[in-house]
C-alpha positions as CSV (number, residue, x, y, z in Angstrom):
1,X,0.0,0.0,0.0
2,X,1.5,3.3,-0.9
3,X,2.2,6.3,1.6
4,X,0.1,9.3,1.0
5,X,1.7,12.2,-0.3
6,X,2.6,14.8,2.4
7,X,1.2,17.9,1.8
8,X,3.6,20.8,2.1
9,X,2.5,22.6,4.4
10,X,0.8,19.6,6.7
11,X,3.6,20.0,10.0
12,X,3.4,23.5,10.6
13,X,1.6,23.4,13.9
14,X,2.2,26.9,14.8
15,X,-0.2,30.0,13.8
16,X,0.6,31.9,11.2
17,X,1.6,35.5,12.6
18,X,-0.7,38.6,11.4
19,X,1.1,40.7,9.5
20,X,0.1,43.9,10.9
21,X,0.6,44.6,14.5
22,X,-0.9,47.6,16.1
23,X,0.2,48.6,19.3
24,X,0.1,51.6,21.5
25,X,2.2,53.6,23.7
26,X,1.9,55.2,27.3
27,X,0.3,58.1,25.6
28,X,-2.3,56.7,23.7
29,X,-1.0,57.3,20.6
30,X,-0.8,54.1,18.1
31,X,1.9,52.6,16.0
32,X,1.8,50.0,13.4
33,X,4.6,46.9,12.8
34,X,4.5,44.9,9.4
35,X,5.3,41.6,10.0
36,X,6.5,39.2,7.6
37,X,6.6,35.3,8.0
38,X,8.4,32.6,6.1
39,X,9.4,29.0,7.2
40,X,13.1,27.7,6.3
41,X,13.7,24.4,5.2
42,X,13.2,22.4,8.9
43,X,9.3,24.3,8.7
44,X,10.4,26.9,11.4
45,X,8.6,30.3,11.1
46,X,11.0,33.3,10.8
47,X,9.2,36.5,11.2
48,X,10.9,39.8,10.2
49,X,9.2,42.9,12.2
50,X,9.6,46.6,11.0
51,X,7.9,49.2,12.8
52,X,6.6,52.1,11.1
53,X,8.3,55.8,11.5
54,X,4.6,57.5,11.3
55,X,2.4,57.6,15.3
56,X,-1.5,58.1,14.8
57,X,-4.2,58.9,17.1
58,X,-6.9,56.3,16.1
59,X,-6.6,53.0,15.2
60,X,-8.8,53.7,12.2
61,X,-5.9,56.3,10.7
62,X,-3.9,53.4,11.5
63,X,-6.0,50.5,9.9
64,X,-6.5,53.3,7.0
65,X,-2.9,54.1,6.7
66,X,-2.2,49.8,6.4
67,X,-5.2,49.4,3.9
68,X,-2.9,52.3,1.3
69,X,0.3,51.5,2.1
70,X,0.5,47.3,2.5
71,X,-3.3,46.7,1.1
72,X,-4.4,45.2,3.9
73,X,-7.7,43.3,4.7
74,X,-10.1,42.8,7.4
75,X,-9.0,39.9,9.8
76,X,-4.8,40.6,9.2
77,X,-4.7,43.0,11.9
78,X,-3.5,41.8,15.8
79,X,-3.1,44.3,19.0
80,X,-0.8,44.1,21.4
C-alpha cells in the first residue's frame, strides 16, 4: 500500500503571525509593525518585524494608513 503524499505545508503546527501589529504607547497614541513570516527548510517560522516611522491617534488612521500602504484586509490585523 503506498504512503500518502505529504502535503507541504501539513507539520506547521504553529499560527501563522498577522502581518500587521498595532500597538500603542503610554500616551495613547498608536503605532503600526508589518510583520512578515516565512518558514526555512526544517518548517520553522521566521518572522521579520519593522515598525513604522509614522504615530497616529486612532486605530482607524492606523487601519486606513495599512489598507494604502500594504493593502491590507479585514482579519490581518493583531493588538498588542
Amino acid at each position: 500500500m503506498p504512503t500518502p503524499a505529504k502535503k507541504p505545508n501539513a507539520d506547521r503546527s504553529r499560527v501563522s503571525v498577522k502581518p500587521f501589529l498595532i500597538t500603542t504607547d503610554a500616551d495613547n497614541q498608536f503605532r503600526l509593525t508589518v510583520r512578515r513570516t516565512w518558514y526555512n527548510s526544517q518548517n520553522f517560522p521566521i518572522v521579520e518585524s519593522e515598525l513604522q516611522a509614522e504615530i497616529f491617534t486612532s486605530m482607524n488612521a492606523v487601519r486606513a494608513f495599512a489598507r494604502e500602504q500594504f493593502g491590507a484586509a479585514a482579519g490581518q490585523f493583531a493588538r498588542a
